[in-house]
C-alpha positions in Angstrom: -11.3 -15.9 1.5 -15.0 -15.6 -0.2 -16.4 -18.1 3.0 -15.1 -15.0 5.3 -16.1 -11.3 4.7 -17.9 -9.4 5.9 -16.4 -10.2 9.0 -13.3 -9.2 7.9 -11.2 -5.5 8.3 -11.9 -3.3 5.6 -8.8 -3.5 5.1 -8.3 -6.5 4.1 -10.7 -6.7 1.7 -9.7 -3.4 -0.3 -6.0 -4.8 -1.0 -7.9 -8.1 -2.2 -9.5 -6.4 -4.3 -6.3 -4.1 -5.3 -4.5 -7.4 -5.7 -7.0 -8.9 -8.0 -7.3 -5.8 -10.5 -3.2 -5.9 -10.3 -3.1 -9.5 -11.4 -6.2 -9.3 -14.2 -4.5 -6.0 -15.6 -1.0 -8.3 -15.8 -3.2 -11.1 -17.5 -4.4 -9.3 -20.1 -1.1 -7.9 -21.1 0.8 -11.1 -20.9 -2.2 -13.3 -22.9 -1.9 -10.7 -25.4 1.7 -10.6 -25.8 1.9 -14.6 -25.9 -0.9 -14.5 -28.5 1.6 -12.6 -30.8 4.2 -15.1 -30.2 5.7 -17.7 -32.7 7.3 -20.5 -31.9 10.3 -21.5 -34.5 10.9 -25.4 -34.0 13.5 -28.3 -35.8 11.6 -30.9 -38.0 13.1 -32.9 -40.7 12.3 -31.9 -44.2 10.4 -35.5 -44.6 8.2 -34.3 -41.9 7.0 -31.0 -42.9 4.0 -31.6 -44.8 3.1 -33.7 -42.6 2.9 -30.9 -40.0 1.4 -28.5 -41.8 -1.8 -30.3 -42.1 -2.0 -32.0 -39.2 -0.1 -28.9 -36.0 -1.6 -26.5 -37.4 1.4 -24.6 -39.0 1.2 -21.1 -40.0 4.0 -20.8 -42.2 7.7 -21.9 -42.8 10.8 -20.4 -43.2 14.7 -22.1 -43.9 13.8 -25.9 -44.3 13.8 -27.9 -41.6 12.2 -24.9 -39.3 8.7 -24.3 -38.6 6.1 -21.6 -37.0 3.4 -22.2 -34.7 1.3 -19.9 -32.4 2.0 -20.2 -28.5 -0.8 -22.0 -27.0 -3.6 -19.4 -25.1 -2.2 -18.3 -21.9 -4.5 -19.4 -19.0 -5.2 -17.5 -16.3 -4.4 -20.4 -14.0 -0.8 -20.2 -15.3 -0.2 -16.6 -15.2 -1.3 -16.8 -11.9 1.1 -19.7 -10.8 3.7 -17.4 -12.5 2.8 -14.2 -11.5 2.7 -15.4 -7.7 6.1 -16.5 -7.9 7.5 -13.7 -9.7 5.7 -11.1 -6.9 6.4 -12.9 -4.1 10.1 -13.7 -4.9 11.6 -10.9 -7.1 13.5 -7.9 -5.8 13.0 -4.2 -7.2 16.4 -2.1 -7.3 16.6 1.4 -7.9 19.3 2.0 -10.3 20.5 5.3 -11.3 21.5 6.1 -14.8 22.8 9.3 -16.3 21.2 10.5 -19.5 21.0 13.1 -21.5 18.0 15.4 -23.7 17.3 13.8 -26.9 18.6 10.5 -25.8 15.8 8.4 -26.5 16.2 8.9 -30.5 19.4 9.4 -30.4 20.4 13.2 -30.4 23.3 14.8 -29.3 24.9 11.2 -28.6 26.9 10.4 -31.3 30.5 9.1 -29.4 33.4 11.6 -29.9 36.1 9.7 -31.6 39.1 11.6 -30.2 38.3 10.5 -26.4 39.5 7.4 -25.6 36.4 6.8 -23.0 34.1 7.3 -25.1 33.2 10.2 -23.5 30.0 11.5 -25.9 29.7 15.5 -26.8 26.6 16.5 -24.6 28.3 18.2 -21.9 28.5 16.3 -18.5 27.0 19.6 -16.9 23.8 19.3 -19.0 23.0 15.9 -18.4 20.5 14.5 -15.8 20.4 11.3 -13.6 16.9 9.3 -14.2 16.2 6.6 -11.5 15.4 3.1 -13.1 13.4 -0.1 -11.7 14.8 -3.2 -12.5 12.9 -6.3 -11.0 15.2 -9.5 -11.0 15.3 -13.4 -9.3 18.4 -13.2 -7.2 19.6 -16.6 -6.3 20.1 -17.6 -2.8 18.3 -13.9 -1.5 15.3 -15.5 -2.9 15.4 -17.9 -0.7 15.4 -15.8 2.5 12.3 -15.6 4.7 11.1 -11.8 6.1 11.7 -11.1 9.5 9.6 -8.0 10.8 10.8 -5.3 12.9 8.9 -5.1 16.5 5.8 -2.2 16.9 7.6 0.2 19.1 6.4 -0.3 22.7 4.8 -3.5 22.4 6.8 -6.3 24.8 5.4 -9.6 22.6 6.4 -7.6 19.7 9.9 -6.7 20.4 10.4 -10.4 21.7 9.3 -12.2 18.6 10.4 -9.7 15.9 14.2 -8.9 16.5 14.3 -8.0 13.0 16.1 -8.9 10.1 19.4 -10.6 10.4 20.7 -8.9 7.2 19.9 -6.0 5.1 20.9 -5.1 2.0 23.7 -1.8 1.3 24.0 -0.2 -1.8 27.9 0.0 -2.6 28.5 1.0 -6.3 27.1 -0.5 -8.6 26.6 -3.6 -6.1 24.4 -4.3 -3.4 25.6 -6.4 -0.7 23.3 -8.2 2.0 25.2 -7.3 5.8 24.4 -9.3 9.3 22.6 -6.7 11.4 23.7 -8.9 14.3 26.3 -11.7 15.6 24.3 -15.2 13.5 25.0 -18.3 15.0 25.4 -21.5 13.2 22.1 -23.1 11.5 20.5 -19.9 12.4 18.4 -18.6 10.3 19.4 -15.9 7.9 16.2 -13.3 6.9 15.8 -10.1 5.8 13.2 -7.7 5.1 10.5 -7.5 2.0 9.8 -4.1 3.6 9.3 -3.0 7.1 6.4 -1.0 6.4 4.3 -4.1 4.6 1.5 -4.7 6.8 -0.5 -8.0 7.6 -2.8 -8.0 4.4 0.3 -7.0 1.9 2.2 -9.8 3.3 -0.6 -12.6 3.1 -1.7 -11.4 -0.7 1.7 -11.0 -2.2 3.7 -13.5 -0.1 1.6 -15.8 1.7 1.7 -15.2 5.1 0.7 -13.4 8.2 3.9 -12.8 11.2 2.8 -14.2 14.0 2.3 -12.6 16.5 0.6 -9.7 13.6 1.4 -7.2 15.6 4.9 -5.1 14.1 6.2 -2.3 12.6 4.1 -2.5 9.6 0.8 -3.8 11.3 -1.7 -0.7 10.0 -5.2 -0.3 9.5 -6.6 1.6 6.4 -10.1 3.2 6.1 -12.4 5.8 4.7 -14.8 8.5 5.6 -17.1 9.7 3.1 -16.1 13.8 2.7 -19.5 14.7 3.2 -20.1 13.2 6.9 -17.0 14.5 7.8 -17.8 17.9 6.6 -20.8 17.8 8.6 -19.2 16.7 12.0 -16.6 19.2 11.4 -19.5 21.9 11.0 -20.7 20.9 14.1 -17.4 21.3 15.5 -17.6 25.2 14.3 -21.0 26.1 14.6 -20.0 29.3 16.3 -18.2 30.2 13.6 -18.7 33.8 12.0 -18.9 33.7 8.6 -15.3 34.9 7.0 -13.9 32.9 10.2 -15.9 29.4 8.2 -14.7 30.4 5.3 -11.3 30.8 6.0 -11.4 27.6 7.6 -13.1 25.8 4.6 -10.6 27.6 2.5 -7.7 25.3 4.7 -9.7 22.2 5.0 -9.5 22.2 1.7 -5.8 23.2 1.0 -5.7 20.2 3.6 -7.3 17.6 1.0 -11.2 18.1 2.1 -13.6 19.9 0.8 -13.0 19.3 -3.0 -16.1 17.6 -3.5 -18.3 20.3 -2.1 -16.9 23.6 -3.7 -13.7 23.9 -5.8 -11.8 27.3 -5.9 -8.7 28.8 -5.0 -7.7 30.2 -1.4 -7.8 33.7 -2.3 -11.0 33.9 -3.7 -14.0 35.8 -1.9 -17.2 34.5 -3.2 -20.1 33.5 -1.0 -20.6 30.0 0.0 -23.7 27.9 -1.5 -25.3 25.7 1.2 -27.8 23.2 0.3 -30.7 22.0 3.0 -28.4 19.8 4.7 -26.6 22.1 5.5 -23.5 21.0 3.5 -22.1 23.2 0.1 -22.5 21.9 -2.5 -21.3 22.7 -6.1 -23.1 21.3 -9.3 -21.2 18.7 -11.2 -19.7 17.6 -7.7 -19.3 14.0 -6.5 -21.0 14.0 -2.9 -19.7 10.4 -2.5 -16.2 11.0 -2.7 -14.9 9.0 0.5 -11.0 10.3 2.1 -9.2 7.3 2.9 -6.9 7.2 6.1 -4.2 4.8 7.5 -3.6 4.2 10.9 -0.4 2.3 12.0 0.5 0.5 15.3 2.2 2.6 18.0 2.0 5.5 14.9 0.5 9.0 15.8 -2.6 9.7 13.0 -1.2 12.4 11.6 -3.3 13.0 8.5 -6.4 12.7 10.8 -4.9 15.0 13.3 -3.9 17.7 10.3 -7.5 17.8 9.4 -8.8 17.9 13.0 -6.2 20.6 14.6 -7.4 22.8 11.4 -11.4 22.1 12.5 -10.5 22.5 16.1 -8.4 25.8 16.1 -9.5 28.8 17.5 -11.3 31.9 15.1 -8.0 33.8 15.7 -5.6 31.0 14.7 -8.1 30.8 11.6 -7.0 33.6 10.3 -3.4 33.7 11.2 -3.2 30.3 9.3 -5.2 31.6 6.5 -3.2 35.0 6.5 -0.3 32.6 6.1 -1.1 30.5 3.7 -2.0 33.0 1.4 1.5 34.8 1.6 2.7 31.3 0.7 1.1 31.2 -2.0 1.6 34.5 -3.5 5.6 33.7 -2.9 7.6 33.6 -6.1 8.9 29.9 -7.8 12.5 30.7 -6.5 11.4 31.4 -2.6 11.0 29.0 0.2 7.0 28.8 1.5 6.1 30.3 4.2 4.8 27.0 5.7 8.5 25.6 5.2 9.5 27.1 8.3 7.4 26.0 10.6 5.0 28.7 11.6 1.9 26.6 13.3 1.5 26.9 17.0 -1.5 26.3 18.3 -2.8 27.1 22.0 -2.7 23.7 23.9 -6.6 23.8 23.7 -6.8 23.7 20.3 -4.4 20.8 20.3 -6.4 19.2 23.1 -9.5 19.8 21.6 -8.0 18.0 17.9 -6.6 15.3 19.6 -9.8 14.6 21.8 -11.6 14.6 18.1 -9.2 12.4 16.7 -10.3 9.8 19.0 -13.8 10.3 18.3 -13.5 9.7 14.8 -11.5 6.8 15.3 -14.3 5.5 17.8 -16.5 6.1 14.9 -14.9 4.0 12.5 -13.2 1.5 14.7 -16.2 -1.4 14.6 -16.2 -1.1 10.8 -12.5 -0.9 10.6 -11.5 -4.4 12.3 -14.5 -6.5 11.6 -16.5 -8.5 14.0 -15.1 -11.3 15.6 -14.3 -14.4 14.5 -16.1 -17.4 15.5 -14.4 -20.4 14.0 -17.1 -22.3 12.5 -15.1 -23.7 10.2 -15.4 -28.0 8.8 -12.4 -29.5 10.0 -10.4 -31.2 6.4 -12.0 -34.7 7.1 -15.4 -33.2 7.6 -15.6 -34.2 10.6 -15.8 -31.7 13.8 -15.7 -28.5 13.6 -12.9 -28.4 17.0 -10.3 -30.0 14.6 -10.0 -27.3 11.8 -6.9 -26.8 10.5 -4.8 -24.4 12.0 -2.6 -22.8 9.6 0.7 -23.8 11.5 -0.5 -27.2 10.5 -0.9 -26.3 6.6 2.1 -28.4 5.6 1.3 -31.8 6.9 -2.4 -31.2 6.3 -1.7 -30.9 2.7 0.8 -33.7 2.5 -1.7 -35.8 4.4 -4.4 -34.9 1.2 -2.1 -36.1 -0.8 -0.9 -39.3 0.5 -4.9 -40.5 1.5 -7.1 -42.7 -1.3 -9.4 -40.8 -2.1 -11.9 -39.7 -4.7 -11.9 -36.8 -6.7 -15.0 -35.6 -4.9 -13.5 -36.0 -1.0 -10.7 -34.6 -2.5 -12.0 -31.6 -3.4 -14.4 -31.3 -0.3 -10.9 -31.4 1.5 -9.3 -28.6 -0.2 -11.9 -26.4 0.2 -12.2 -26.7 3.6 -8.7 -26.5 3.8 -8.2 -23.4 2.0 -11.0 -21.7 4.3 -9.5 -22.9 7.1 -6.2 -21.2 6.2 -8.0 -18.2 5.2 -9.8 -17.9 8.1 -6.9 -17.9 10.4 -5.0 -15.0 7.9 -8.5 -12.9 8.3 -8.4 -13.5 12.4 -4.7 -12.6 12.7 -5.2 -9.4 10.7 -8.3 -8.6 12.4 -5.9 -8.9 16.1 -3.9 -6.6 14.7 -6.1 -4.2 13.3 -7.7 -4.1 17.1 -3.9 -3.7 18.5 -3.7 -1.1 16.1 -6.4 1.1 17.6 -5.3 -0.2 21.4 -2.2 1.9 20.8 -2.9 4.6 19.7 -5.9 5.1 22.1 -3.4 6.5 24.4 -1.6 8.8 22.6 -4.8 10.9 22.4 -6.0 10.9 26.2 -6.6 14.0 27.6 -3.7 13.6 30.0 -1.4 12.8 27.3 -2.2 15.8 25.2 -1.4 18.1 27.6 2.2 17.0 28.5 2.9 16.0 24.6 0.6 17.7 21.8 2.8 19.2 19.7 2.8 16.6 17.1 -0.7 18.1 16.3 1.3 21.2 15.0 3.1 19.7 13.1 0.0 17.6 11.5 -1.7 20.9 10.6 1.7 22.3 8.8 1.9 18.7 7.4 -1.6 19.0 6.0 -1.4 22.6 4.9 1.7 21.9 2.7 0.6 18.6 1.5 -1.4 20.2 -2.0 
């Protein structure tokens, strides 16, 4: 993966590097737990002294048993480990029912007289806590994931029917059930999550779908706060000056803003503007970057929250701002205003936020996917370059390694070229569907399809407003 960026998505690269701190964080808590460990083993009393000089023991207990420290843990192994443990272990949710002072013990103490052991806290006073519990399942773990199909998208329906069982939560069991009629040596998947795009699936798992374009296929991003501000400043230049600050006050009730000037929606004071033109607050991070995902066939919703608010008209300023503040002077036990679905914009507003959705997406899109491949790559022999690996091919390429004389030095040359030639064909097929991702949603924001379908952008800015 090194040989690759920056040609890479952005994407990519931020759930390597997510990945990697998730892995060193698990390292050092495993290497320090194993360094506390003792190992009790069987020797014969002849033995024993013996050992102690010569294994390094650190102390004995009944005869015929001694202590030794675990060997270091290396990172190589927790990483062999870790991988398999990810990639193949299932998370279930598993609700308990407790009750206050539980934990140490309080109010617990079993009532003798009920057969069920039914304990004294009343039943009405006790709360259900949702548990994970991560387990090896045998024969589940076996099963391959089968993605669902991007909506719209003909290659996608036709080589991602889905899973062929999914898992149903019946008791205190969970049962895997066919999703459809499974003929004989067919295979049986399921689904490591629907929602996993390309780059979760090839860190944790191992893989790319191919096609990479599905259900899950998404593109994550960021803007830095301040440019944004500043686009969206251009956006209201005409602004008066309660109408800006009404809107400031719900750009950043929306999430943006926080960096520049931090206060609550119903106070009045003036804003600060520095020579750029942007406000500015001392103490503030002006490099605070807002981070965005974009997902195949998906409307961008959090983008279009913030734009419909920027794009809105001075009067639907201050009926959202009017709004917001009853919601916020409404008592603990009352529903929010914002509940029940009060924004309507005019279908220019929503034109105009849709229309500037697509310019920020044009803005970002470049950076977003990457540039394009060009496979340079050394093919495994080190011969030409037109017979690289391709990773369909992994298997038998790596057997082949194997099974050749070589020395340790073509032997390494080999697996480094193979590696990078799988790595480079994960990077290109998350790169196609990072650029699929933006080809379908490109529609979705014409001009033509704004007018006939916009009010999705309502309900982005009554998203955004409630989001905080």
């Amino acid at each position: 993966f090194n040989d690759i960026p920056p040609a890479t998505p952005l994407s990519l690269i931020d759930e390597t590097d997510d990945a990697r701190v998730d892995l060193f964080l698990a390292w050092d808590v495993a290497a320090a737990v194993v360094d506390r460990l003792v190992i009790s083993t069987e020797v014969s009393t002849d033995d024993r002294e013996e050992n102690n000089a010569v294994t390094g023991l650190i102390g004995t207990t009944e005869v015929g048993t001694e202590n030794k420290k675990a060997k270091e843990l290396t990172l190589d192994e927790f990483t062999w480990a870790w991988a398999s443990v990810r990639s193949r272990a299932i998370t279930f949710r598993v609700q308990a029912v407790s009750a206050e002072g539980e934990d140490n013990g309080e109010n617990m103490e079993t009532n003798e007289d009920n057969s069920e052991g039914e304990t004294k806290k009343n039943i009405s006073e006790r709360k259900t806590v949702t548990l994970a519990r991560r387990c090896l399942v045998p024969v589940v773990d076996m099963m391959n994931h089968a993605c669902e199909a991007c909506p719209g998208d003909a290659d996608s329906e036709h080589h991602h029917p889905g899973p062929a069982v999914r898992e149903v939560a019946v008791a205190n069991t969970v049962e895997w059930r066919a999703t459809r009629d499974i003929k004989k040596n067919q295979e049986v998947t399921w689904t490591y999550g629907a929602d996993l795009s390309n780059e979760r699936l090839w860190l944790y798992y191992g893989f790319c779908p191919d096609p990479p374009v599905h259900k899950g296929t998404s593109v994550t991003f960021s803007f830095l706060e301040k440019a944004l501000l500043v686009g969206i400043q251009t956006v209201c230049k005409d602004d008066a000056v309660d109408v800006y600050e009404k809107r400031l006050a719900l750009l950043q009730k929306a999430g943006v803003g926080f960096s520049v000037q931090k206060r609550k929606i119903s106070d009045q004071e003036s804003l600060e503007t520095s020579e750029d033109g942007c406000e500015s607050a001392e103490g503030n991070d002006e490099n605070r970057a807002l981070q965005f995902t974009a997902s195949c066939a998906s409307q961008p919703t959090a983008l279009a929250g913030i734009a419909g608010i920027a794009c809105c008209d001075a009067g639907e300023v201050s009926a959202l701002y009017e709004t917001l503040r009853r919601d916020e002077d409404a008592t603990a036990q009352s529903v929010g205003t914002f509940g029940k679905r009060t924004v309507t914009l005019s279908p220019e507003s929503r034109r105009r936020a849709g229309r500037y959705v697509a310019f920020l997406l044009g803005q970002i899109e470049s950076t977003a996917v990457g540039e394009e491949l060009v496979d340079d790559r050394v093919a495994v022999d080190g011969s030409s370059d037109n017979t690289a690996v391709d990773s369909s091919d992994t298997t038998t390429a790596i057997a082949n390694s194997h099974n050749r004389v070589t020395t340790s030095d073509e032997n390494s040359v080999t697996k480094r070229a193979l590696s990078r030639s799988i790595a480079f064909q994960f990077a290109k097929s998350t790169r196609q569907g990072a650029v699929a991702t933006f080809q379908s949603i490109a529609p979705m924001l014409e001009n033509e399809t704004l007018l006939a379908n916009d009010d999705w952008i309502d309900q982005a800015v009554e998203t955004a407003l409630m989001c905080r």
